[in-house]
Every structure is written in C-alpha cells, then in structure tokens.
MDAnalysis code that builds the backbone (N, CA, C; Angstrom):
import MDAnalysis as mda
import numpy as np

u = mda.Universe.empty(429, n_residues=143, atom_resindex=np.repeat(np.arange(143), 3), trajectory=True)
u.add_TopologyAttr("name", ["N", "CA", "C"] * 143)
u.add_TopologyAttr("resid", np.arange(1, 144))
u.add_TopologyAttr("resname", ["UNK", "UNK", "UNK", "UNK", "UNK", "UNK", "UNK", "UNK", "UNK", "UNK", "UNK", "UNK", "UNK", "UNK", "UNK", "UNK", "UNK", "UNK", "UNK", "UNK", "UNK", "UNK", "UNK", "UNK", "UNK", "UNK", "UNK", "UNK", "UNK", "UNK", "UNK", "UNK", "UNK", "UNK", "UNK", "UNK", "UNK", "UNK", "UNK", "UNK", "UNK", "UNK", "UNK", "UNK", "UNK", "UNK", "UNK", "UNK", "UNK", "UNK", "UNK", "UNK", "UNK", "UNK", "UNK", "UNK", "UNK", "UNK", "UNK", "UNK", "UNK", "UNK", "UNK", "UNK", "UNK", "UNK", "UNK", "UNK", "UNK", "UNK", "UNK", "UNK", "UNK", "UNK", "UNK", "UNK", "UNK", "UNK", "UNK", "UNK", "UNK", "UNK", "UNK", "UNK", "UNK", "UNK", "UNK", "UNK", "UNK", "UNK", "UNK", "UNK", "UNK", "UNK", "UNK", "UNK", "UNK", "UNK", "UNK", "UNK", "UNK", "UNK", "UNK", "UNK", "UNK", "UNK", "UNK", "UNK", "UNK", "UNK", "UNK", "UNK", "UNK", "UNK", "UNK", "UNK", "UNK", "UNK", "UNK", "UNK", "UNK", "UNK", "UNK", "UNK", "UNK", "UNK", "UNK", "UNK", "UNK", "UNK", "UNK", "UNK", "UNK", "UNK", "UNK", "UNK", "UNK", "UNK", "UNK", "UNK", "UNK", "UNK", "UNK"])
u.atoms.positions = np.array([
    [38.813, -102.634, 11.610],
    [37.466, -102.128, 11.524],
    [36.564, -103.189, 10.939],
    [35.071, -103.687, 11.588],
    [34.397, -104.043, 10.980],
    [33.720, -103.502, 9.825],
    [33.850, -104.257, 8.257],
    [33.018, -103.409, 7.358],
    [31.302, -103.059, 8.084],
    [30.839, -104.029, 8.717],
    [29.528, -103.800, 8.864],
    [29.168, -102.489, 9.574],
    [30.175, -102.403, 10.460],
    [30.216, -101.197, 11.849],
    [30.383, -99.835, 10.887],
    [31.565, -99.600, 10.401],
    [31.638, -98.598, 8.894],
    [30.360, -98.417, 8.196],
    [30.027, -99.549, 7.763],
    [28.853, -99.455, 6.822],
    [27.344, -99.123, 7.211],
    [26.798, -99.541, 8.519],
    [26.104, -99.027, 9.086],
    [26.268, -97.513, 10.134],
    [27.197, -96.850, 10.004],
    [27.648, -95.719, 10.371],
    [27.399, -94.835, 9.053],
    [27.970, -95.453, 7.877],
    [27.742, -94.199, 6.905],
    [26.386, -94.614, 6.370],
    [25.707, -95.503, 6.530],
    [23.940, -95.731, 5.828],
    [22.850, -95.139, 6.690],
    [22.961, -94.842, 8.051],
    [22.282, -94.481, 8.963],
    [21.574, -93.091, 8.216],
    [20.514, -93.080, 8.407],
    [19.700, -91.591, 7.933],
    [20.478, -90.505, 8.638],
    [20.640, -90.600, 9.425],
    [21.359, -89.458, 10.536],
    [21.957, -89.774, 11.123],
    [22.869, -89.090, 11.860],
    [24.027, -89.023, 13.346],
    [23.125, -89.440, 14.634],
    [21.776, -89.104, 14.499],
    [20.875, -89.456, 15.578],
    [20.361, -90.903, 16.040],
    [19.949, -91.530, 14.530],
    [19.695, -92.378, 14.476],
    [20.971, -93.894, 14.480],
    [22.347, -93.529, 14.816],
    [23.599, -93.974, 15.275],
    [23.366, -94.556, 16.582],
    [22.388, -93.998, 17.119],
    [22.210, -94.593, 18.647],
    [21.720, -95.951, 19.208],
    [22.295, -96.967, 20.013],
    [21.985, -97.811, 20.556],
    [21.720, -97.658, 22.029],
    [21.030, -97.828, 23.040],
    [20.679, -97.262, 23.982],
    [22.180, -98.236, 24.989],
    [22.664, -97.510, 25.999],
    [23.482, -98.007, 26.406],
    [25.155, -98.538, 26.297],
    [25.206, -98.259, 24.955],
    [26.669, -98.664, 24.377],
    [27.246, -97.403, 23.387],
    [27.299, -96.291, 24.731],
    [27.677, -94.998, 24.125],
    [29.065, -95.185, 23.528],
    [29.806, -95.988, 23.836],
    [31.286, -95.962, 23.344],
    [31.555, -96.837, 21.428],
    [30.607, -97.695, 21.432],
    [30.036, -98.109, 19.742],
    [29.537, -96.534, 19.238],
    [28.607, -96.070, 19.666],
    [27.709, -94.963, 19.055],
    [29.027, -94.049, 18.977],
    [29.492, -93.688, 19.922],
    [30.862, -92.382, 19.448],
    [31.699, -93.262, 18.311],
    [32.093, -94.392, 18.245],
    [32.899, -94.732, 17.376],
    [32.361, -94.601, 16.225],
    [30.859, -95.234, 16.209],
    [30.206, -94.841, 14.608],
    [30.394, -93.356, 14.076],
    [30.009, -92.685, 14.832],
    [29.646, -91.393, 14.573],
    [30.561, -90.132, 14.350],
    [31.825, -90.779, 14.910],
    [33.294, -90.409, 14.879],
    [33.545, -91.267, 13.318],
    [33.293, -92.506, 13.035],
    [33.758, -92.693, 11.546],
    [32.893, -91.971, 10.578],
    [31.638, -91.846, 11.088],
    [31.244, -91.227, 9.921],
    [31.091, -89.639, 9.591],
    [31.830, -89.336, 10.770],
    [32.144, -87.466, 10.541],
    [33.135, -87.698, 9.967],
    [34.281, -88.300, 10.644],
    [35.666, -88.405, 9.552],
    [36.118, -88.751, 8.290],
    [35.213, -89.774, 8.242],
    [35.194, -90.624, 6.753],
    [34.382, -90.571, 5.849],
    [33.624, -89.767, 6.210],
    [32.313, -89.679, 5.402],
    [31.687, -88.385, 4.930],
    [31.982, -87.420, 6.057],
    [31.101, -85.905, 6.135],
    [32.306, -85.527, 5.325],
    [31.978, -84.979, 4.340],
    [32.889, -84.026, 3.272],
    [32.619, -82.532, 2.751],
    [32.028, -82.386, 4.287],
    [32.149, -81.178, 4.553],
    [33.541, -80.392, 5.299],
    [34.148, -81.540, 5.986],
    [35.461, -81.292, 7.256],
    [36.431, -80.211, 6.479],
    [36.990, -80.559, 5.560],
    [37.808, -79.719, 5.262],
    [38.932, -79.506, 5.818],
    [39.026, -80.309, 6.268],
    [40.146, -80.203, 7.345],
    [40.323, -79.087, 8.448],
    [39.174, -78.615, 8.958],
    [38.651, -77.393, 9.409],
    [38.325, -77.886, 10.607],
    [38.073, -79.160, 11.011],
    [37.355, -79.995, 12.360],
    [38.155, -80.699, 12.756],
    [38.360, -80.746, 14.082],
    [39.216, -82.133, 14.925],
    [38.286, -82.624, 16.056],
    [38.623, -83.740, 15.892],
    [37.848, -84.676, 16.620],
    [38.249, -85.291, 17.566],
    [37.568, -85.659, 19.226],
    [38.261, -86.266, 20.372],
    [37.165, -86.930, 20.794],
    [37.210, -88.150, 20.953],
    [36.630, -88.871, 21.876],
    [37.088, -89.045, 23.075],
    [35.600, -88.435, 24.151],
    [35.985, -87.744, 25.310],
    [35.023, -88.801, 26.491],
    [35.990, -89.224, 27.597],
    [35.644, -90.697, 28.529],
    [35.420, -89.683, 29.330],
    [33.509, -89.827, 30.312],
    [33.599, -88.934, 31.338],
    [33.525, -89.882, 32.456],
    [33.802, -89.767, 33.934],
    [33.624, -90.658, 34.459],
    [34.503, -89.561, 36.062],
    [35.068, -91.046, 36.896],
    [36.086, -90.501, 38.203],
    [35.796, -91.271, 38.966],
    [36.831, -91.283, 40.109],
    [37.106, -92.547, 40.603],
    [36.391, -93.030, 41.222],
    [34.901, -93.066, 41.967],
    [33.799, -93.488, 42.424],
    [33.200, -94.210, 41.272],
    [33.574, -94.309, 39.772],
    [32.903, -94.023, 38.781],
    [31.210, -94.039, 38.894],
    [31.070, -92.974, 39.400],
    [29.437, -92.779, 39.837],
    [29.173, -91.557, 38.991],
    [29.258, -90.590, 37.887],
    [28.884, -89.312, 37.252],
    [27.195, -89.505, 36.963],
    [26.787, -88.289, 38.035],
    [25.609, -87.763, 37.812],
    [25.124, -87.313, 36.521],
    [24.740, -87.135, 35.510],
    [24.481, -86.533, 33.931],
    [23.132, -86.281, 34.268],
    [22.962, -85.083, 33.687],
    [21.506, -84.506, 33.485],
    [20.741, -84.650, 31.664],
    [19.724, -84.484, 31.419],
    [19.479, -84.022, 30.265],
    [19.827, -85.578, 29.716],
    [19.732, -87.100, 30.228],
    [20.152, -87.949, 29.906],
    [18.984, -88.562, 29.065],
    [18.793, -89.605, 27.628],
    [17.923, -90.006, 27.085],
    [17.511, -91.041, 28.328],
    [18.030, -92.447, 28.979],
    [18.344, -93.029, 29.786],
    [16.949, -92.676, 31.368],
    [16.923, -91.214, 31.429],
    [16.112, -90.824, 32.312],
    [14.953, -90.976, 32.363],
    [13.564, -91.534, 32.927],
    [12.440, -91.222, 32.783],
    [11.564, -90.156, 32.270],
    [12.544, -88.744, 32.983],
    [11.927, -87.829, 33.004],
    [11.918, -86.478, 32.100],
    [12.661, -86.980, 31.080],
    [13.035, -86.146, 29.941],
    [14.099, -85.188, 30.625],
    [14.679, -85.870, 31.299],
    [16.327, -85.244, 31.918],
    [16.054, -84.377, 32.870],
    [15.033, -84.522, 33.659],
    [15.111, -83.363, 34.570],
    [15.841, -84.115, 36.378],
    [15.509, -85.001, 36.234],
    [17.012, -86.148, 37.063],
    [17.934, -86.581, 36.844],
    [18.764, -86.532, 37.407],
    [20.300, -87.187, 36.929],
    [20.320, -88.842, 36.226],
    [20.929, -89.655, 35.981],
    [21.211, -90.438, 35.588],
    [22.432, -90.856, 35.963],
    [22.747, -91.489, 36.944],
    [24.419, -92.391, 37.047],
    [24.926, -93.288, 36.462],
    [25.859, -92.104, 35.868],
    [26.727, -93.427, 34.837],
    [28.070, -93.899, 35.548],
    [28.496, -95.055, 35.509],
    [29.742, -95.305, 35.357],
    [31.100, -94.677, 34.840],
    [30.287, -94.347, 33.558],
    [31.557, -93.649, 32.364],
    [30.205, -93.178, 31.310],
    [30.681, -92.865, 30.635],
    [30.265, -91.770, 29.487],
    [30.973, -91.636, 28.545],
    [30.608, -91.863, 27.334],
    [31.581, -91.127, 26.389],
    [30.526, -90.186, 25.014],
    [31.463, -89.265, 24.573],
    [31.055, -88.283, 23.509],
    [31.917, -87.798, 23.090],
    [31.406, -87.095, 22.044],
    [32.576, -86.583, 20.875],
    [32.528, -85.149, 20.704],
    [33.696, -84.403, 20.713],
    [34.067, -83.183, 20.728],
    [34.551, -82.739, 19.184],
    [33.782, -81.944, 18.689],
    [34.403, -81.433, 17.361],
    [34.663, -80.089, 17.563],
    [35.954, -79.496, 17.455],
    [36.681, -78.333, 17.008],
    [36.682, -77.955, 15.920],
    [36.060, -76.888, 15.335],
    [36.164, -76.310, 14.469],
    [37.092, -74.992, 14.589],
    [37.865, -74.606, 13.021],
    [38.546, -74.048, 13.252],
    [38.377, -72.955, 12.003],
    [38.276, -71.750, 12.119],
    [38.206, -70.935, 10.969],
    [39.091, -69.800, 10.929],
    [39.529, -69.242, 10.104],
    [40.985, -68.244, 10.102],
    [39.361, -66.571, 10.472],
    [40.242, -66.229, 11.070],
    [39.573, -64.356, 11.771],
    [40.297, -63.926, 10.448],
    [39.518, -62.981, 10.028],
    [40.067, -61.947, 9.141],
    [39.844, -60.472, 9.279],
    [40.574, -59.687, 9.076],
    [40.820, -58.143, 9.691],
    [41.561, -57.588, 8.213],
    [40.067, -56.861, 7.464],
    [40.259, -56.551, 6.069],
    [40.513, -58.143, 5.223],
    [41.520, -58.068, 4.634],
    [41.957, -58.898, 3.467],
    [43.245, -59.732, 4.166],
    [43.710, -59.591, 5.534],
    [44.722, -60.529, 5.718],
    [43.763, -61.155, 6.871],
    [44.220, -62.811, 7.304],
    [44.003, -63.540, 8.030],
    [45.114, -63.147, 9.065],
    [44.990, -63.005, 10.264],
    [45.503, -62.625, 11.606],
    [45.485, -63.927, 12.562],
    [44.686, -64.429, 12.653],
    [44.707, -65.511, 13.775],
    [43.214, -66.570, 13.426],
    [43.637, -67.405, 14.298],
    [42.285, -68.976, 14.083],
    [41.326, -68.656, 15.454],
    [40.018, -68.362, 15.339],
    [38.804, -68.337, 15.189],
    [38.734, -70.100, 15.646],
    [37.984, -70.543, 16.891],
    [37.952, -72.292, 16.954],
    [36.406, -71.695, 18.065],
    [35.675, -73.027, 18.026],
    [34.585, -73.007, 18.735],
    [34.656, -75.171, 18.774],
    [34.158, -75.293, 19.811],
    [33.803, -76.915, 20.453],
    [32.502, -76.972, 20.475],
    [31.817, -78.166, 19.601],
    [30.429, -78.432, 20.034],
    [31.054, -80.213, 20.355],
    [29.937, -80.529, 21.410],
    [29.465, -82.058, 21.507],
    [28.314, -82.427, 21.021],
    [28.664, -84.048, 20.975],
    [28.001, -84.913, 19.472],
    [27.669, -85.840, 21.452],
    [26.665, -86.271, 21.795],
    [26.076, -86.745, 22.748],
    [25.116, -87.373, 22.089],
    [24.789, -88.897, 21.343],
    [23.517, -89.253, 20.883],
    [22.860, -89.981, 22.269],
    [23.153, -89.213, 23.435],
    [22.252, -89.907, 24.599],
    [21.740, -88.755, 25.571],
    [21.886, -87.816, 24.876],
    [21.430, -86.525, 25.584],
    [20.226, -85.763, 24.787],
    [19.207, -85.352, 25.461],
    [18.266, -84.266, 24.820],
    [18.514, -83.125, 24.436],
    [20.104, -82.474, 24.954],
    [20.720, -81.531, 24.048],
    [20.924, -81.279, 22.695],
    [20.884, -80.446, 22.257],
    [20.890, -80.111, 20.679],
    [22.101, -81.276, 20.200],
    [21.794, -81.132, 19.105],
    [22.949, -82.366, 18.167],
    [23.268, -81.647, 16.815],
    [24.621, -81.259, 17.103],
    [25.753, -80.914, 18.176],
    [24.887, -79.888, 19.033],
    [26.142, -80.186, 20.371],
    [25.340, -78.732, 21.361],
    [26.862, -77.798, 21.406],
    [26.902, -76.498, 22.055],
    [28.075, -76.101, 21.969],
    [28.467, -76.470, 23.207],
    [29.430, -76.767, 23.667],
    [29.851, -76.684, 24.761],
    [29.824, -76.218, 25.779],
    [29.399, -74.886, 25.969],
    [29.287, -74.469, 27.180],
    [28.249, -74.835, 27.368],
    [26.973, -74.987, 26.397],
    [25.677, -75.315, 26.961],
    [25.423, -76.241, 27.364],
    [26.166, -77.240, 26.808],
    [26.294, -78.487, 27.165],
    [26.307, -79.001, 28.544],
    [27.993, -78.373, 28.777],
    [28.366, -78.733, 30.094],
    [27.102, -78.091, 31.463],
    [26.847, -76.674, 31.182],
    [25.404, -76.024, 31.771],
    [24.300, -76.452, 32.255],
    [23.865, -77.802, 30.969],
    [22.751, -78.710, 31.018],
    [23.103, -79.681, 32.202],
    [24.319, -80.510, 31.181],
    [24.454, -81.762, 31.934],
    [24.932, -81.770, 33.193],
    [25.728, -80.786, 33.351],
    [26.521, -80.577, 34.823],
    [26.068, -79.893, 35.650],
    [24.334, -79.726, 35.615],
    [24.280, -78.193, 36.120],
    [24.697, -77.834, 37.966],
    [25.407, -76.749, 38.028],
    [25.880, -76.660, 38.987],
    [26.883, -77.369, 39.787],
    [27.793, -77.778, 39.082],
    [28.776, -78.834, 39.486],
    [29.440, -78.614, 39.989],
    [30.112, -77.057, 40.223],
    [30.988, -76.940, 41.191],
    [30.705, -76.901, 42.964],
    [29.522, -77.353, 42.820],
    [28.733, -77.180, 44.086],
    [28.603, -78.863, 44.368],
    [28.946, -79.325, 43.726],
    [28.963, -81.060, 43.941],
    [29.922, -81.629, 44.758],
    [29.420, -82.414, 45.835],
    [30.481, -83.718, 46.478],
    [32.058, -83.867, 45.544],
    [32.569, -83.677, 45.737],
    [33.712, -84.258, 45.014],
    [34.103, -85.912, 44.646],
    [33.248, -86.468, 45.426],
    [33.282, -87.949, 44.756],
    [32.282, -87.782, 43.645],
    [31.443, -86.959, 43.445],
    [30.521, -87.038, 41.921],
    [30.829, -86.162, 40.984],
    [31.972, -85.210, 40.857],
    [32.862, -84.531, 39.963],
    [32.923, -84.950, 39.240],
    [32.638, -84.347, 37.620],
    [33.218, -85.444, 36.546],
    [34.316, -84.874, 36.028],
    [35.240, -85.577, 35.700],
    [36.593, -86.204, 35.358],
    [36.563, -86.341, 33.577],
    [37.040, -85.604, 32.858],
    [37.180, -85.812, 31.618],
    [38.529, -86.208, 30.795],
    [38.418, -87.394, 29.919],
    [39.843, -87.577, 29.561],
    [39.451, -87.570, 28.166],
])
C-alpha cells in the first residue's frame, strides 16, 4: 500500500470527494480502505466486495453516469466499471431471542448521480434500466 493513497483516502472530507474522474478502480480502492480501515462504525456488521462490471464486447451501457453530459439521462460506454458493494448484516429479533440475520446491499458508485450509498435494487433500476430487454452483447456481466 502506498502511505499517500491510505492517507489521502482517510483525509478526504468525504467518500464523495474520493473521486477522480475516470480511474474508478483507484476511487473503489480508496474508498474500500477507508470504509475498512477507517469507518468505525463497521462493527463487523459490513462486508465488502469490489465489484468489475463489464462482458465480453467490453462495451456496458451505464445510465445515471457522472461521465455523461446529460446528468445521466444517456448511457455512457464503459469498458469496465468498478464499485463497491457493502452488506450489511443485522440479527432479526422475535421478542428477546435473535432467530436469523436480517442483510441488505447498498452500492458505493463515486461516478454515478445515484444516492451515496444507493441500495441496490435502485441502483441496478437506474443504471440498467431495462436490461433485460438489451442486445446481449451489451449485458452487463458482474464479477
């Protein structure tokens, strides 16, 4: 790890302000160290994935993109994509015993006009909208 990369990850005013236009895969790494290493709020309650969108044309349409002219109301073709998925996890309780884990997914996107975090389904809603209706060479592919 660079100290500087660390260090400007946890000095940043915000998770927002993490952003470099174009080098989404630096920005998830910052922003991924400084939820992990830094937010002491986790509790060990959050898991974290850095998530590559892309497929084998690597052509992915994204909506809702900063990147866009138009305040996301056109797609944007990326190559690849990346963002960060946080799982949260909280125990369900039924009276006074814990029964089962309670989990919800938001994405951390500092290149999207989506909320920061957005939840996931809205997410995918925004950016993908209508995707199952898409060419299959512009499918996105998540790893």
């Amino acid at each position: 790890m660079s100290s500087s990369a660390g260090k400007s990850a946890i000095e940043a005013p915000s998770e927002k302000c993490l952003r470099v236009p174009c080098y989404c895969e630096e920005n998830v790494w910052r922003l991924a160290y400084r939820k992990i290493y830094h937010d002491n709020n986790n509790n060990n309650n959050s898991r974290f994935h850095v998530v590559f969108i892309s497929n084998p044309k690597a052509v992915v349409p994204m909506f809702q993109q900063l990147a866009g002219s138009d305040h996301g109301g056109k797609a944007v073709f990326w190559d690849y994509h990346v963002i960060l998925f946080e799982t949260v996890t909280s125990p369900h309780t039924t009276g006074s015993a814990a029964t089962s884990n309670n989990s919800r997914t938001v994405v951390w996107d500092v290149d999207s006009y989506q909320p920061f975090p957005c939840p996931l389904e809205t997410y995918i809603e925004a950016v993908f909208p209508n995707h199952v209706y898409w060419h299959k060479k512009y499918a996105p592919y998540f790893r």
